[in-house]
C-alpha positions in Angstrom: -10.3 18.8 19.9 -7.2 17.3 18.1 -4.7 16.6 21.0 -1.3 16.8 21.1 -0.5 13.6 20.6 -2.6 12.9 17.8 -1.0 15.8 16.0 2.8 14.6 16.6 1.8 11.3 14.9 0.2 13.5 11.5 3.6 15.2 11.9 5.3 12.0 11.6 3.4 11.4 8.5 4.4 14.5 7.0 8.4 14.2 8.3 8.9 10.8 6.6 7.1 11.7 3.3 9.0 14.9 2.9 12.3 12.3 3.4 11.1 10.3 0.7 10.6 13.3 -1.8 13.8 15.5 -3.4 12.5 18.2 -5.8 15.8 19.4 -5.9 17.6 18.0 -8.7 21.0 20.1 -7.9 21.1 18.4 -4.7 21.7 14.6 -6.2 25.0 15.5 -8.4 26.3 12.9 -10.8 29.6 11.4 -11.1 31.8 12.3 -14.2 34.5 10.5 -15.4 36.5 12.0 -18.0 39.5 11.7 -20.2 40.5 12.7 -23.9 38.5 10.3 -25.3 35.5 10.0 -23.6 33.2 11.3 -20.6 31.5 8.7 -18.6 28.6 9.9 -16.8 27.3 7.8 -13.9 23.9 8.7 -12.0 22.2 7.8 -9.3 19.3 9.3 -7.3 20.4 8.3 -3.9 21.7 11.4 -2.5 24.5 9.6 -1.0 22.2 7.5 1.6 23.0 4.3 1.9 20.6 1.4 1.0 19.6 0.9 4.4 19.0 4.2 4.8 16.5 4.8 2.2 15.0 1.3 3.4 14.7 3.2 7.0 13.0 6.2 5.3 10.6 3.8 3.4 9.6 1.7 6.7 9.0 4.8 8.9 6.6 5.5 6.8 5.1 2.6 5.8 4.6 2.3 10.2 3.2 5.3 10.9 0.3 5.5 8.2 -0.3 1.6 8.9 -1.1 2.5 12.1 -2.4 5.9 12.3 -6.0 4.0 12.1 -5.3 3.6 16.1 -4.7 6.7 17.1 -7.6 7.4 15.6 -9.8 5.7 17.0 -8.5 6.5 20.9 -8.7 10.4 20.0 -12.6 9.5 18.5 -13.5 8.1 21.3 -11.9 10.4 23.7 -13.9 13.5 21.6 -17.2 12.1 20.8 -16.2 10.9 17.2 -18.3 8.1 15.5 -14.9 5.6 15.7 -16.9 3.2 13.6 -15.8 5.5 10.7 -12.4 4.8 11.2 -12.9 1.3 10.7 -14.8 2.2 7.7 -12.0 3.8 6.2 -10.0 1.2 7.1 -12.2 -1.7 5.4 -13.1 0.5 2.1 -9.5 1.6 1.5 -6.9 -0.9 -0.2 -4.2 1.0 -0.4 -4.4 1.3 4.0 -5.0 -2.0 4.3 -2.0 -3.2 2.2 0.0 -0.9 4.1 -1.3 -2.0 7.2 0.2 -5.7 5.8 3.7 -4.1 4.8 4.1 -3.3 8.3 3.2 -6.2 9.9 5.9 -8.2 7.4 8.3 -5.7 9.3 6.9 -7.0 12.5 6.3 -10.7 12.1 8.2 -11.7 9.4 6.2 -12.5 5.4 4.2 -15.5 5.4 2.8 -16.1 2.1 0.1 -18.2 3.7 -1.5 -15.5 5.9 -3.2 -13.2 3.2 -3.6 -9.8 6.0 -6.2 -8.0 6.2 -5.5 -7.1 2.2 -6.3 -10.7 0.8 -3.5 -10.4 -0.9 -0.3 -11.1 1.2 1.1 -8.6 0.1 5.4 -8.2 0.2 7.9 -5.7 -1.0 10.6 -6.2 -3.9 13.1 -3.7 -3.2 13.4 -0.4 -2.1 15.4 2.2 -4.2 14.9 6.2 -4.9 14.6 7.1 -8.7 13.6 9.8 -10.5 9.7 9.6 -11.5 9.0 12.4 -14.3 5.4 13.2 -15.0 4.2 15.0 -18.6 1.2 17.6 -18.5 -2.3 16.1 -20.0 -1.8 18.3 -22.7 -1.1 17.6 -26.0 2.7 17.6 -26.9 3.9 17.6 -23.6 6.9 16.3 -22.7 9.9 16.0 -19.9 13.4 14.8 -20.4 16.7 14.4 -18.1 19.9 15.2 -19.5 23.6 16.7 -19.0 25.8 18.0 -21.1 29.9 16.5 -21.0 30.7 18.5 -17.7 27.5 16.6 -16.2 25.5 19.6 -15.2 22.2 18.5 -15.0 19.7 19.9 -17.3 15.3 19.1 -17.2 13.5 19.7 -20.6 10.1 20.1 -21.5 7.1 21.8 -19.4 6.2 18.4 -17.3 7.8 17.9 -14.0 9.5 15.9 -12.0 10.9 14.3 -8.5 13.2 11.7 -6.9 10.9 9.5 -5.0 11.7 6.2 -2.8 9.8 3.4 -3.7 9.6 0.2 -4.6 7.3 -3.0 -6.2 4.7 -4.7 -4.3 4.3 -8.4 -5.0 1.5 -10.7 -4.3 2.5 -13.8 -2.4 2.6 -15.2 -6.4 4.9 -12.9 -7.4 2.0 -10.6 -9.4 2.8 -6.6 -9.1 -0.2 -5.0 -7.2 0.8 -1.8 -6.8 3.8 0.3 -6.6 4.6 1.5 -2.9 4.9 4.6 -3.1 1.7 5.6 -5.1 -0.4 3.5 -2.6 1.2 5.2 0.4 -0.3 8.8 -1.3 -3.4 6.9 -1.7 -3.5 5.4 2.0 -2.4 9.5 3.2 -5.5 10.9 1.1 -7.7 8.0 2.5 -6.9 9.0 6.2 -7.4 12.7 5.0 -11.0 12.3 4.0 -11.5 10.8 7.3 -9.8 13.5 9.4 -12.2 16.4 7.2 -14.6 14.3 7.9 -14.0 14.6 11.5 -13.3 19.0 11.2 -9.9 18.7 11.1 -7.6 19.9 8.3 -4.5 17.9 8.4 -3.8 18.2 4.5 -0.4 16.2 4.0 1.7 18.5 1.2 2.1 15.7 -1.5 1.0 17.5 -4.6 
């Protein structure tokens, strides 16, 4: 049986992911500067937090699926789990395992020598929220982002779209390996599989 304890850390999961998601376009107004020549437009997908706040939102995250894994492997053991599988899913998933490093930068500091249990010390270059727009895989599908001269916000086309935070992630040589917030989804579905795999259905709304 799931315990209580075990649930409030899924929870947690969900929480900061929803943070990190707007699908509410109204919600992040843009600035308009306007006189009788010209309209200045000026847009960012903040929302009005702050830098460090987005950061905040980013690393609560990036914690609590690095170190979901433990949890885990108390409640398996406390419910007559195989808690080997846990450690499976930690070795055979990347994207968990370069998490897992992301938060122990947070903790320890980077050190470009130490390679984590990724192989790949892995770092972050910046954290921001922008807008990520995705086209159907149909042909002649399309999404745009405009306004018109008042700055009312207008989405065209039949793909879709979302403010996400995110952010690169660098290899100690500087190499992209992965953009953060695509590899968090992928570490979430990773420790999904497991919990089915255990009976219980946790499924994180990231679709």
């Amino acid at each position: 049986m799931i315990n209580d304890e075990l649930i409030q850390r899924i929870q947690c999961i969900y929480t900061a992911l929803g943070s990190s998601i707007e699908t509410d376009i109204k919600k992040l107004k843009p600035k308009v500067i306007q006189d009788s020549n010209k309209t200045v437009i000026l847009q960012d997908f903040s929302g009005g937090r702050k830098d460090s706040e987005i950061r905040n939102i980013a690393n609560i995250l990036i914690f609590n699926v690095a170190n979901l894994g433990s949890h885990l492997k108390k409640w398996s053991n406390e419910n007559d789990k195989d808690k080997s599988k846990v450690d499976a899913t930690f070795k055979n998933s990347k994207s968990i395992r370069i998490i897992k490093d992301l938060s122990n930068n947070e903790r320890h500091g980077y050190d470009p020598t130490k390679k984590g249990n990724s192989g790949l010390a892995p770092r972050l270059n910046g954290i921001s929220s922008i807008m990520q727009m995705t086209t159907k895989p149909t042909k002649g599908s399309f999404v745009a982002y405009t306004f018109n001269r008042q700055g009312e916000q207008k989405i065209l086309g039949n793909g879709s779209y979302k403010v996400i935070i995110t952010g690169e992630i660098l290899d100690c040589s500087g190499n992209k390996i992965g953009d953060l917030y695509d590899t968090l989804l992928e570490a979430i579905k990773d420790w999904e599989k497991l919990l089915s795999g255990f009976g219980v259905d946790m499924t994180l709304p990231h679709s």
